[in-house]
PATI-669385 format. One record per residue (C-alpha): residue number from 1; residue in one letter; chain; z, x negated, y negated. Coordinates in nm, 3 decimals. Layout:
% PATI-669385
REC     k   r   c        c3        c1        c2
REC   NUM   a   A         Z         X         Y
...
***
This chain:
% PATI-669385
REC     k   r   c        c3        c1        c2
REC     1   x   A    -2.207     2.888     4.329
REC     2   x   A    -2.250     3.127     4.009
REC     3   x   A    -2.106     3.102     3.707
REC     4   x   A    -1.936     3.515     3.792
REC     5   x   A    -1.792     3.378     4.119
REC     6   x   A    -1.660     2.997     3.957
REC     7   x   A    -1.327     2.889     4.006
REC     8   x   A    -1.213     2.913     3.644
REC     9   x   A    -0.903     2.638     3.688
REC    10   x   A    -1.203     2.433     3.866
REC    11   x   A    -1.441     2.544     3.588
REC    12   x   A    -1.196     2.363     3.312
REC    13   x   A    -1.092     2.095     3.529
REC    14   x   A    -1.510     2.036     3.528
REC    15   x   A    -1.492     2.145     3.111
REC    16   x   A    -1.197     1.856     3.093
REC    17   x   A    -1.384     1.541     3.304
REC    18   x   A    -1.699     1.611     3.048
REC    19   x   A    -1.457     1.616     2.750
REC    20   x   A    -1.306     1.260     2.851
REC    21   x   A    -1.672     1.165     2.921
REC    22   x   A    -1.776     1.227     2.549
REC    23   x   A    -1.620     0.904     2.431
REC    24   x   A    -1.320     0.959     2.291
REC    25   x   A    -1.487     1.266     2.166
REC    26   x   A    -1.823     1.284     2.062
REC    27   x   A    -1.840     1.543     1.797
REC    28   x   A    -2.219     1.604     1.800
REC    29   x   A    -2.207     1.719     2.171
REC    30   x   A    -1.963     2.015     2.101
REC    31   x   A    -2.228     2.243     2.228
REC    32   x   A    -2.139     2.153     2.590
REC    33   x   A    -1.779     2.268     2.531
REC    34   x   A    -1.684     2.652     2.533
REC    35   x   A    -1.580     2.734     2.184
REC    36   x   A    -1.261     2.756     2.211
REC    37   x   A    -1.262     2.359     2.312
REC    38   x   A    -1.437     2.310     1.996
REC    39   x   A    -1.175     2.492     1.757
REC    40   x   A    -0.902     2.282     1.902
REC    41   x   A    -1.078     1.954     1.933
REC    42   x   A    -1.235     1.973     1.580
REC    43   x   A    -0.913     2.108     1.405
REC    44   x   A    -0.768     1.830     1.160
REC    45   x   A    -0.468     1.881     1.315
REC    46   x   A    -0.619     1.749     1.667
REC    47   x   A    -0.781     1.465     1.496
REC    48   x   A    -0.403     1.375     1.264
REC    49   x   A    -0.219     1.376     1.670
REC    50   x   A    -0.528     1.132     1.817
REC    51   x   A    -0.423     0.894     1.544
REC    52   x   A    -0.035     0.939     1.592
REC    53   x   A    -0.042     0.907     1.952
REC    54   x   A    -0.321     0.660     1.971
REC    55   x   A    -0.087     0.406     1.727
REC    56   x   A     0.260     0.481     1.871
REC    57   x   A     0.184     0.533     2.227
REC    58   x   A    -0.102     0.418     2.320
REC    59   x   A    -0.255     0.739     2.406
REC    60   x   A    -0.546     0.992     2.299
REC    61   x   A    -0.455     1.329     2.294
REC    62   x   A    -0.738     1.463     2.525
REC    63   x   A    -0.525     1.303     2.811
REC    64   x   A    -0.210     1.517     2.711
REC    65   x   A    -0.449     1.818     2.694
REC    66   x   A    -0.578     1.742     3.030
REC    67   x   A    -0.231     1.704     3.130
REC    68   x   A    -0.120     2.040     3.038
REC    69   x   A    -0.408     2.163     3.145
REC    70   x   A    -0.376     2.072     3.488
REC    71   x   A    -0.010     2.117     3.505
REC    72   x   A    -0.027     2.473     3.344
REC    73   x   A    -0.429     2.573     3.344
REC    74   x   A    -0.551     2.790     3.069
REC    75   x   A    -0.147     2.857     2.962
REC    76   x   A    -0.143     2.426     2.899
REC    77   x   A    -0.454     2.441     2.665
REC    78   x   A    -0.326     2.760     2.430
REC    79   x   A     0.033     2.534     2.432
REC    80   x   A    -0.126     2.219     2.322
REC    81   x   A    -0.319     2.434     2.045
REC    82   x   A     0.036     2.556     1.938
REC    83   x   A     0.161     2.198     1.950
REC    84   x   A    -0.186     2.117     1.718
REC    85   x   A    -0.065     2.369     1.472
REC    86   x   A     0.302     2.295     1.467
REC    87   x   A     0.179     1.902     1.372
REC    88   x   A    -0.031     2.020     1.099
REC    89   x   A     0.251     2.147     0.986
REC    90   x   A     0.469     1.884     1.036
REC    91   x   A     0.220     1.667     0.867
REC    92   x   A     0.242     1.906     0.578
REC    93   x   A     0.580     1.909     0.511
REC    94   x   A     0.609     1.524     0.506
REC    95   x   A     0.362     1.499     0.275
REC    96   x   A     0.542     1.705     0.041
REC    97   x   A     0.882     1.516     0.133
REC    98   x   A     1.007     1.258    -0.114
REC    99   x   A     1.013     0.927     0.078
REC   100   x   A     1.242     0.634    -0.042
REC   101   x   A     1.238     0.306     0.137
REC   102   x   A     1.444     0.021     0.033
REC   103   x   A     1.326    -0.329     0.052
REC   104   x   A     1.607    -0.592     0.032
REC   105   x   A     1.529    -0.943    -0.058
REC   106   x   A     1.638    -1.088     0.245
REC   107   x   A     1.373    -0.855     0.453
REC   108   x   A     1.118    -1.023     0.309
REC   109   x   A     0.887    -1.285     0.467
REC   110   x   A     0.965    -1.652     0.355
REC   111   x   A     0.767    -1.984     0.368
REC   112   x   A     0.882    -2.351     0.246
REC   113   x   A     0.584    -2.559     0.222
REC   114   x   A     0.772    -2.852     0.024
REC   115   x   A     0.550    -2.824    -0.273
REC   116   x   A     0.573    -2.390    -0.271
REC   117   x   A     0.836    -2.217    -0.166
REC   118   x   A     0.694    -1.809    -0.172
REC   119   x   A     0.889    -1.498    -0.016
REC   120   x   A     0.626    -1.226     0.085
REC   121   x   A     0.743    -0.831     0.019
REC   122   x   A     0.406    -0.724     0.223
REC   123   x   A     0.230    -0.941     0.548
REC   124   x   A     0.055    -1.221     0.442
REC   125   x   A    -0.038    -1.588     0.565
REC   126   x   A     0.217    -1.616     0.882
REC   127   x   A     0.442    -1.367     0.797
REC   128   x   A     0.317    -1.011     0.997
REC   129   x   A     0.521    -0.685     0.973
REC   130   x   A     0.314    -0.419     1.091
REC   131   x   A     0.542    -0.157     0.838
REC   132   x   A     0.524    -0.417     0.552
REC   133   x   A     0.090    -0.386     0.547
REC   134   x   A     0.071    -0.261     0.192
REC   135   x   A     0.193    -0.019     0.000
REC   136   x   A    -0.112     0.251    -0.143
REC   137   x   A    -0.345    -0.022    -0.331
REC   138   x   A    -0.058    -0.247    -0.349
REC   139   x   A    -0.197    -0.564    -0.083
REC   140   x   A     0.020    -0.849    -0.175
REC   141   x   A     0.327    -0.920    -0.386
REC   142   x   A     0.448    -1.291    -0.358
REC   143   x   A     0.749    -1.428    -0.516
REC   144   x   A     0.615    -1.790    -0.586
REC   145   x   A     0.791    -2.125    -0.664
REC   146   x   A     0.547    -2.444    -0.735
REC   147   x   A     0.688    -2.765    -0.784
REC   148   x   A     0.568    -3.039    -1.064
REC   149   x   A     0.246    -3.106    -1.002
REC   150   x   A     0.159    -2.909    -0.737
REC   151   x   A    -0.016    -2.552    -0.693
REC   152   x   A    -0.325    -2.382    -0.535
REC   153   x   A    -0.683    -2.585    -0.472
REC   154   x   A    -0.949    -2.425    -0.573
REC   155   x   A    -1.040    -2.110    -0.303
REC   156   x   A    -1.227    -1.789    -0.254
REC   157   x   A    -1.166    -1.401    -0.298
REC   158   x   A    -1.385    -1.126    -0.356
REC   159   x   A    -1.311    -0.782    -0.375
REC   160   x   A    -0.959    -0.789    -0.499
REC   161   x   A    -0.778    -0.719    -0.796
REC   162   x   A    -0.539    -1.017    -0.853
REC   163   x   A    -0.231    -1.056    -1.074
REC   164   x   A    -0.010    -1.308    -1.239
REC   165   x   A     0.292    -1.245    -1.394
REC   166   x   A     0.450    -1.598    -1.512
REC   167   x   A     0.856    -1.590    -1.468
REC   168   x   A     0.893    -1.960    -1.560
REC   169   x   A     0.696    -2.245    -1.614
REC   170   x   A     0.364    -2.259    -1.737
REC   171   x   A     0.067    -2.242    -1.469
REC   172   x   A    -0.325    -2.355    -1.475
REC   173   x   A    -0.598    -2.143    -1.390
REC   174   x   A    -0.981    -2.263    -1.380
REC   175   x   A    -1.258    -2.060    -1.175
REC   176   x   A    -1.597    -2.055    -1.104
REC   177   x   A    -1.685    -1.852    -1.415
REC   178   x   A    -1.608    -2.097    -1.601
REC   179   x   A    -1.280    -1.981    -1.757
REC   180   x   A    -0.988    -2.205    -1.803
REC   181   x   A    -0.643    -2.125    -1.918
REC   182   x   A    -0.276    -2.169    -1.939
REC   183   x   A    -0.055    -1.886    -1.901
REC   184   x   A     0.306    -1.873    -1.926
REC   185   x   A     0.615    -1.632    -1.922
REC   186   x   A     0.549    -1.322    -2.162
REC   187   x   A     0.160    -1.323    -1.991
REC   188   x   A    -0.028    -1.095    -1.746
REC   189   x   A    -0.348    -1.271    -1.600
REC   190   x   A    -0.542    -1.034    -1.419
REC   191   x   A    -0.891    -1.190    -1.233
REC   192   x   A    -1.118    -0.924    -1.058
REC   193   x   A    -1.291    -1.123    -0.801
REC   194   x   A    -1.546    -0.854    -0.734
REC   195   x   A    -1.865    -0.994    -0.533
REC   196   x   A    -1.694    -1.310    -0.516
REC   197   x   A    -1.501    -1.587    -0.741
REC   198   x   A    -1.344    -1.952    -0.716
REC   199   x   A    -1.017    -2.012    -0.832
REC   200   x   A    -0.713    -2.231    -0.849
REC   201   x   A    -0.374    -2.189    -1.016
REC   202   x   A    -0.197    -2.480    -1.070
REC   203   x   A     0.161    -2.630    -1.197
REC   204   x   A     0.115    -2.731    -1.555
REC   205   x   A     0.366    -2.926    -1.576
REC   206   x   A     0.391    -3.274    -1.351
REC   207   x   A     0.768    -3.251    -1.326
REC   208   x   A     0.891    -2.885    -1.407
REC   209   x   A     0.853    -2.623    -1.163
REC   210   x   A     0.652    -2.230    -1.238
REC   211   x   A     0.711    -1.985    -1.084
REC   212   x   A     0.526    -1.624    -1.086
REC   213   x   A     0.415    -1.364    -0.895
REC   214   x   A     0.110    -1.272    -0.739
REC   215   x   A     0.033    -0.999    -0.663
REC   216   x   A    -0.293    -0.862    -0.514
REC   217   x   A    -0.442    -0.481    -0.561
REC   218   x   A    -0.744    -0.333    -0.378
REC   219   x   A    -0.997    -0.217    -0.629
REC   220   x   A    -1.135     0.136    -0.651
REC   221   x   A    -1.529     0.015    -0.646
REC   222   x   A    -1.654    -0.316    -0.480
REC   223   x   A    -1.868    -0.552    -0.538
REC   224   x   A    -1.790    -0.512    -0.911
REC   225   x   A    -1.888    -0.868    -1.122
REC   226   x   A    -1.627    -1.105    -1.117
REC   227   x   A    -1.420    -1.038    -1.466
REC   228   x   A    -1.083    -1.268    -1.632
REC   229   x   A    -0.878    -1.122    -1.859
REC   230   x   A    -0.498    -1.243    -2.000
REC   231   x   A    -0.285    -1.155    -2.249
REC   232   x   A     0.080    -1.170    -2.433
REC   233   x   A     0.377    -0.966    -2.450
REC   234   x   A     0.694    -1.047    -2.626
REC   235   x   A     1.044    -0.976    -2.432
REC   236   x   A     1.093    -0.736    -2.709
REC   237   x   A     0.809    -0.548    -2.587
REC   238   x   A     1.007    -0.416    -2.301
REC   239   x   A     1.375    -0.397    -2.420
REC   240   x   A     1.502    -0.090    -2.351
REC   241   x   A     1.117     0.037    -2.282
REC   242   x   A     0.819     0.110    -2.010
REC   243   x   A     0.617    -0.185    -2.130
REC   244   x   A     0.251    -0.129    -1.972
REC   245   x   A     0.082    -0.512    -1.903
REC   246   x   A    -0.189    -0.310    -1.636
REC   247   x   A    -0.308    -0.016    -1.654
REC   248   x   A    -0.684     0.128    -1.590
REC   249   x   A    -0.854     0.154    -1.909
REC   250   x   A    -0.740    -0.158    -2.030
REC   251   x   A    -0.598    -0.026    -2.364
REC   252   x   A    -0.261    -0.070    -2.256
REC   253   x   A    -0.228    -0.440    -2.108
REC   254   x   A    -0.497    -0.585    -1.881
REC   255   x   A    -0.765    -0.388    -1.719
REC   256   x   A    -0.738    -0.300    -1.372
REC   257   x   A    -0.994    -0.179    -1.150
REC   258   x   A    -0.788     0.082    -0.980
REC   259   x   A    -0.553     0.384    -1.107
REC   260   x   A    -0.298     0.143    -1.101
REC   261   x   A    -0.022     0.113    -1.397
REC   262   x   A     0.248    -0.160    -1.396
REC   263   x   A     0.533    -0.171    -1.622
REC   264   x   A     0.786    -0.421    -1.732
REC   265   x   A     1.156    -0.370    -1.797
REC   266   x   A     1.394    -0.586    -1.993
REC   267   x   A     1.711    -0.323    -2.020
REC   268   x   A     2.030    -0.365    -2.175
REC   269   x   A     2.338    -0.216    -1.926
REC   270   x   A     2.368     0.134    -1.951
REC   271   x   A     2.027     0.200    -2.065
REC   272   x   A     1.900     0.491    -1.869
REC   273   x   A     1.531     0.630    -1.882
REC   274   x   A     1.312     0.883    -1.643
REC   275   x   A     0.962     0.730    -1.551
REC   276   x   A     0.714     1.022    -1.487
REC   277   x   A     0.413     0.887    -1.206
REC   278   x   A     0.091     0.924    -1.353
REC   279   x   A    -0.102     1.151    -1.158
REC   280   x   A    -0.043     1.323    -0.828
REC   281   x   A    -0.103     1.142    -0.509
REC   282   x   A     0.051     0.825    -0.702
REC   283   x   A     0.333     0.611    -0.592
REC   284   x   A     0.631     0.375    -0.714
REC   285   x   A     0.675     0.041    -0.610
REC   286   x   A     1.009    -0.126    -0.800
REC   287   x   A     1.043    -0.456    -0.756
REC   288   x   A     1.381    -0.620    -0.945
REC   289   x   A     1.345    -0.919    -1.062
REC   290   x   A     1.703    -0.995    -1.210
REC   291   x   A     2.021    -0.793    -1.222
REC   292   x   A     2.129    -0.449    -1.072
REC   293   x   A     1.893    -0.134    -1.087
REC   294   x   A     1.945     0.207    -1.007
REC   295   x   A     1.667     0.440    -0.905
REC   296   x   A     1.711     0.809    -0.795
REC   297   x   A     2.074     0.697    -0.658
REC   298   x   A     1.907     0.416    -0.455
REC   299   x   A     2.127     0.073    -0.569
REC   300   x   A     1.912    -0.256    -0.555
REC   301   x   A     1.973    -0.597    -0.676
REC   302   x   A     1.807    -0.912    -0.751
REC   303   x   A     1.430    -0.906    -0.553
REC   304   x   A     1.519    -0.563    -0.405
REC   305   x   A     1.292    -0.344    -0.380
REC   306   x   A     1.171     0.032    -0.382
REC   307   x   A     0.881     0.204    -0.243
REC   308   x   A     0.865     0.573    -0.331
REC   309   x   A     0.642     0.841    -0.299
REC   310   x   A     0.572     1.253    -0.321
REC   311   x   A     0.790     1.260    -0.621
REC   312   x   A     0.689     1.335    -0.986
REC   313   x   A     0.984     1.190    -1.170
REC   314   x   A     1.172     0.876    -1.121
REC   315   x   A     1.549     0.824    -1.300
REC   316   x   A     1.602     0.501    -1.357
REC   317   x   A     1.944     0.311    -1.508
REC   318   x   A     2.067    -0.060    -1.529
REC   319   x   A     2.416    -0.107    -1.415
REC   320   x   A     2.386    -0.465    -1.536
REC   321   x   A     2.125    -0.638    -1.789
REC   322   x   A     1.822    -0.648    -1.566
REC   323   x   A     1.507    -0.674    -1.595
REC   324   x   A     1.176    -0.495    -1.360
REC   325   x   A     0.861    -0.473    -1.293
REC   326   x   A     0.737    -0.116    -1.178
REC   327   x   A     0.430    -0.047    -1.029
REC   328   x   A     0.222     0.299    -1.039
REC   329   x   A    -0.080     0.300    -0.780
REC   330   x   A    -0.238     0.528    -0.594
REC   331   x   A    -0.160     0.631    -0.235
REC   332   x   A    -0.493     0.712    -0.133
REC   333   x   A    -0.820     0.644    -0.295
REC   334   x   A    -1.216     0.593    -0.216
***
């Protein structure tokens, strides 16, 4: 049969079966697709859908197309490039949307090993929230509690920018590069374990407990060399202040490999200050560690936290003596 005398509702049906063919899409073969197939399957729109429907429901978008096709012929295909352009611009507008999500303590993941006892704000170990992955470059923050004696054997990382932040307690660290140190509250430890390091932390103490957080940050190049840094604040450092312990170029606090900037927070009640994010495509992460916080109206209390993004400014006041730790990372990055 010629192409002139073709069935064209056959002739797409034929178009369709050598899209779903293509392997979920196999851009280099476009040229076997009339062009308007290629417009609509290239668009980012199309590609921002396959990912939406492909994690919520299970489904690519071809097989909607195909649907609508069917069901409505050349009609379905110009509605499901309408539907492409109306997600784009959905997408759009939530990207410019100021997104608040509150974190209370109790949401968080918990262990009791005996000898730790750690509460997880983001998946880790045995603890799996598919919502609670990470936040930007923000992997891992642990809330951790080591008894006398006790702490982490020595184990591997690599490619990971890893932080301590002593609350109590003094704690041990010894690695493979040959560094060994104690660090205790009013310290930031940062290790970049790069192309790979050994480490253990450990209780200093034989009888009283430490406890810190750690907190883990993917870097922005890997396979760096392995690096150890520390150093020491004083609480009056942060009353009433932003006190930068992180930060990228290392001039303020510890160096981080990443456009990350954390801040600690000692605050007096009634002390109100605005925190402007760094850069665009950065967010907030505002993690309480004692007393009552409030941040752009959003309350939280002890080990609440905040996650907040596609905002420039971020109003801060105590309502009680508390004290934070904020953290400024990137939402995206290579």
């Amino acid at each position: 049969m010629s192409k002139e005398n073709a069935n064209p509702k056959s002739d797409m049906y034929v178009r369709m079966c050598e899209l779903l063919m293509l392997d979920s899409i196999c851009f280099e073969d476009a040229k076997v697709m009339p062009k308007f197939y290629v417009n609509l399957f290239e668009s980012d729109s199309f590609m921002f859908l396959r990912k939406i429907t492909s994690y919520v429901f299970g489904l690519s978008p071809i097989l909607i197309v195909t649907f609508l096709m069917v069901s409505m012929g050349q009609n379905g295909l110009i509605f499901a490039s309408n539907m492409f352009d109306d997600t784009e611009h959905l997408l759009n507008t939530m990207e410019n949307t100021p997104t608040y999500t509150v974190h209370k303590a109790s949401s968080r993941g918990h262990a009791d090993h005996g000898w730790l006892n750690t509460y997880h704000s983001f998946s880790f170990a045995q603890w799996h929230d598919p919502s609670r992955m990470h936040f930007g470059a923000l992997r891992v923050l642990n809330d951790d509690f080591v008894s006398g004696g006790n702490g982490f054997g020595k184990h591997p990382h690599d490619n990971m920018e890893i932080v301590s932040i002593p609350l109590e307690g003094s704690l041990r660290h010894d690695d493979s590069m040959g560094n060994g140190a104690v660090i205790a509250k009013g310290d930031i430890q940062i290790m970049s374990a790069g192309t790979g390091v050994l480490h253990s932390e450990k209780n200093q103490s034989s009888t009283d407990p430490v406890k810190f957080l750690q907190i883990w940050v993917f870097p922005n190049q890997k396979d760096l060399p392995p690096r150890y840094e520390q150093e020491t604040f004083t609480t009056e450092d942060e009353h009433n202040q932003f006190r930068c312990v992180v930060s990228p170029s290392g001039e303020e606090g510890v160096k981080i490999h990443q456009n990350a900037w954390f801040y600690l927070g000692s605050w007096d009640q009634g002390h109100s200050q605005s925190y402007e994010l760094k850069t665009n495509g950065q967010g907030v992460y505002l993690f309480v560690l004692e007393g009552t916080i409030e941040a752009d109206g959003h309350v939280l209390n002890r080990r609440d936290a905040l996650s907040i993004s596609n905002v420039d400014l971020v109003q801060l006041s105590a309502s009680s003596d508390a004290r934070f730790l904020l953290m400024d990372v990137p939402m995206q990055w290579q």
